[in-house]
C-alpha positions as CSV (number, residue, x, y, z in Angstrom):
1,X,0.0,0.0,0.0
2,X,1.8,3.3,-1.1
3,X,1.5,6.3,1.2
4,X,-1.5,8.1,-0.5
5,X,-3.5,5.1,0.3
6,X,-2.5,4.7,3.6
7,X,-2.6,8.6,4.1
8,X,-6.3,8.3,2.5
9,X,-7.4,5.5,5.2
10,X,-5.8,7.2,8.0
11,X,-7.9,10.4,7.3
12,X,-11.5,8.6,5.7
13,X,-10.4,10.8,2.2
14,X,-10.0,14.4,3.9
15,X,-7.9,17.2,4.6
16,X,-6.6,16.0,7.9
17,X,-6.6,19.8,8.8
18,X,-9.1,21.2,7.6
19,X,-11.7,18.2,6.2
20,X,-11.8,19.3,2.7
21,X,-12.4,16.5,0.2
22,X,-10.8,18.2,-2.9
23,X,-7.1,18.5,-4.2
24,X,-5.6,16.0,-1.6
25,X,-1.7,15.5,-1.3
26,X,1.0,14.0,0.5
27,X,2.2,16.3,2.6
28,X,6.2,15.4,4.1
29,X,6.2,17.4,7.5
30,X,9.6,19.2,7.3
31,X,11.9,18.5,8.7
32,X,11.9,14.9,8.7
33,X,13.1,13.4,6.1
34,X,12.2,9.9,5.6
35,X,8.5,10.7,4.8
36,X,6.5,8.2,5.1
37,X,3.1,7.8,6.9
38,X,4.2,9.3,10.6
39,X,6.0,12.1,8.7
40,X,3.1,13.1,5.9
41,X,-0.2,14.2,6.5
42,X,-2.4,14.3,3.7
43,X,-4.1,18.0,2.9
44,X,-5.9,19.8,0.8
45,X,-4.7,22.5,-2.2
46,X,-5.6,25.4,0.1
47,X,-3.8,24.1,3.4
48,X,-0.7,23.1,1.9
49,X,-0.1,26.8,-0.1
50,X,-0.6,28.4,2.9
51,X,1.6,26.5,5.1
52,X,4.2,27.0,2.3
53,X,3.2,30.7,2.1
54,X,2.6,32.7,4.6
55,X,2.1,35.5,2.7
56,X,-1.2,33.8,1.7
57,X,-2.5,33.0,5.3
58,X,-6.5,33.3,5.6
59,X,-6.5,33.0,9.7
60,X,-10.3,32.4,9.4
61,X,-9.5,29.4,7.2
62,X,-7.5,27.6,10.2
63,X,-10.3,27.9,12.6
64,X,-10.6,24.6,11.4
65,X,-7.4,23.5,13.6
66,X,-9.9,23.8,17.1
67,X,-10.5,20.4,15.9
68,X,-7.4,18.7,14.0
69,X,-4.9,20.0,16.9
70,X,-6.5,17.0,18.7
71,X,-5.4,14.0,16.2
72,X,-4.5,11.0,17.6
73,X,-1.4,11.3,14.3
74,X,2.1,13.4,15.6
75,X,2.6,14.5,12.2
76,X,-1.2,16.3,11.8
77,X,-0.2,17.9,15.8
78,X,2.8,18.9,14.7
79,X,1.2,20.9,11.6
80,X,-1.6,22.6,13.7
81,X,0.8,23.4,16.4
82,X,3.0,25.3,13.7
83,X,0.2,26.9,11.8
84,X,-1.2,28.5,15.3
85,X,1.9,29.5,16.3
86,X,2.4,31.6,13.1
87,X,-1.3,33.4,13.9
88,X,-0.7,33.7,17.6
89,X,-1.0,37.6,17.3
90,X,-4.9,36.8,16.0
91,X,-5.9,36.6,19.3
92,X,-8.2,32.9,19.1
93,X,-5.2,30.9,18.5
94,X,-3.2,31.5,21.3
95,X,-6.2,30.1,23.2
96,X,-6.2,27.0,21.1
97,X,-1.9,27.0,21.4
98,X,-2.3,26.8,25.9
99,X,-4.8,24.1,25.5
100,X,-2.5,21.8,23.3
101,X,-0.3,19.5,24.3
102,X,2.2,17.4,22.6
103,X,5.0,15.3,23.6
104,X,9.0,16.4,24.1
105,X,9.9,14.7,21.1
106,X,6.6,16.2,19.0
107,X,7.2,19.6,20.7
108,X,11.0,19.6,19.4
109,X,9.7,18.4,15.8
110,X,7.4,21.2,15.5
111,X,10.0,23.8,17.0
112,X,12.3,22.2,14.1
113,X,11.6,25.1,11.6
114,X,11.5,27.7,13.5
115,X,7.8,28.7,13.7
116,X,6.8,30.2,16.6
117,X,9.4,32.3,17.4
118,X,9.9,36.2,16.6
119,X,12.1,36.9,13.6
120,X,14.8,38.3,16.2
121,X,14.9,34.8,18.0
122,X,15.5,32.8,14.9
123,X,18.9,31.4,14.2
124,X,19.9,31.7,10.6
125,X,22.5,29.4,9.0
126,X,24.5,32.0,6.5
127,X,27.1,30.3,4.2
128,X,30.4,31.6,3.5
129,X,28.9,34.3,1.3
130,X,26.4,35.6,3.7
131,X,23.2,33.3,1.7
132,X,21.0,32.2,3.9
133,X,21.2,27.9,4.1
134,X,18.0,25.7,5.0
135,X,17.5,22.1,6.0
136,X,17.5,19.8,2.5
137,X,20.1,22.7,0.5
138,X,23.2,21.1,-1.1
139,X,26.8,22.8,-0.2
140,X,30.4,22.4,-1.4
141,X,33.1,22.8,1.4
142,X,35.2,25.7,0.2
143,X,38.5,24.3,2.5
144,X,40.2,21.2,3.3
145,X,38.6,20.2,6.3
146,X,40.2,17.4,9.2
147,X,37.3,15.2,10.7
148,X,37.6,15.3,14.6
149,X,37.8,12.0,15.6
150,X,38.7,10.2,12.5
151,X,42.2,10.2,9.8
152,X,39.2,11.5,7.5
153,X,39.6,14.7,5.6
154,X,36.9,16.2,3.8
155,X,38.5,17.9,0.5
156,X,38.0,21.1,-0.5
157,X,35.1,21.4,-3.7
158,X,33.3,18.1,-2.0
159,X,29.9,18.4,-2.5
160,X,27.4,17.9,0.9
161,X,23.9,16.5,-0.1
162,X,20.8,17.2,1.7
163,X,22.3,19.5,5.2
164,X,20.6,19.1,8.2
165,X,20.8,22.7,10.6
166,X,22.0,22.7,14.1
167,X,18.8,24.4,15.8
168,X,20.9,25.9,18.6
169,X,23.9,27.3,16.9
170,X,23.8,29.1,13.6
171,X,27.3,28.4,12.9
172,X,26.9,24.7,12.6
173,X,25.2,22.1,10.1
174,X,25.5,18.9,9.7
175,X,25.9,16.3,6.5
176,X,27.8,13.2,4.9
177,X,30.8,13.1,3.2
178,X,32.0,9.5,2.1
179,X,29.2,8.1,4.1
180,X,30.3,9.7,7.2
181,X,27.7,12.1,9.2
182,X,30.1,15.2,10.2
183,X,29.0,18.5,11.7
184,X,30.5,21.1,9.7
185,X,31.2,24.8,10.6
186,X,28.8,27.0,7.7
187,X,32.2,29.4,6.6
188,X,33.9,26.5,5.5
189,X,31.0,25.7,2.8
190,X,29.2,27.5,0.1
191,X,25.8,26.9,-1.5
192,X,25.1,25.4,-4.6
């Protein structure tokens, strides 16, 4: 069973946010990356643009999460949880945002992008040149770089796939090189 079907059993055909029955996708909860059912939640058109652009946000259109934020399904809290966190200064959904509750480990998932915080209190990853890096970007080390721990060293023009961001410390991400998971220092690389 691929994950659309699974996704379409888990939520009777609907919008797990909202309930809509139209323009249903796969949605992959950033930032996990393996996908899958725990880490998709199936939504409509209109859910899925606005999560993806904020600029686009109808708050009355997320009155809907009064009832989604209670989902048995981490990935669905973790959305709601995100979505009233970015219309907290609305008024309703800071209501709705002291009467949730998630677990430490779906708290820290939902805190993984950032949302929630005030643009001052985000960390931002900047790359050698001063452009802004997100979880997923592909980087290319811009020095020779000695692996603590190992003989490894990462050569200068190797290409990191897929970076992961330290959420505590802007000047650190982390990737592979030659199989190896390393935590790398963001002025040693530059985006691709």
């Amino acid at each position: 069973m691929s994950v659309l079907e699974e996704l379409q059993n888990r939520s009777g055909n609907a919008c797990e946010l909202c309930g809509a029955t139209d323009e249903l996708k796969v949605y992959e909860v950033p930032p996990i990356s393996t996908g899958g059912v725990d880490g998709s939640i199936l939504a409509c058109g209109t859910c899925i643009g606005q999560i993806e652009n904020a600029d686009t946000m109808d708050p009355n259109h997320w009155r809907c999460l009064n009832d989604s934020m209670w989902s048995e399904h981490d990935a669905v809290k973790v959305v709601a949880w995100r979505m009233l966190s970015r219309l907290k200064d609305e008024g309703w959904p800071k209501d709705l945002l002291d009467m949730m509750y998630l677990e430490d480990e779906a708290l820290e998932w939902a805190k993984a992008t950032g949302e929630g915080l005030s643009e001052s209190e985000k960390i931002v990853h900047r790359d050698a040149n001063g452009a802004i890096l997100e979880n997923g970007d592909n980087v290319v080390l811009i020095k020779d770089l000695k692996v603590k721990g190992s003989s490894m060293v990462a050569k200068q023009g190797t290409a990191v796939r897929r970076i992961s961001l330290d959420r505590e410390n802007a000047e650190y991400i982390e990737g592979k090189v030659d199989g190896q998971q390393i935590v790398i220092i963001t002025k040693y690389v530059k985006k691709t």
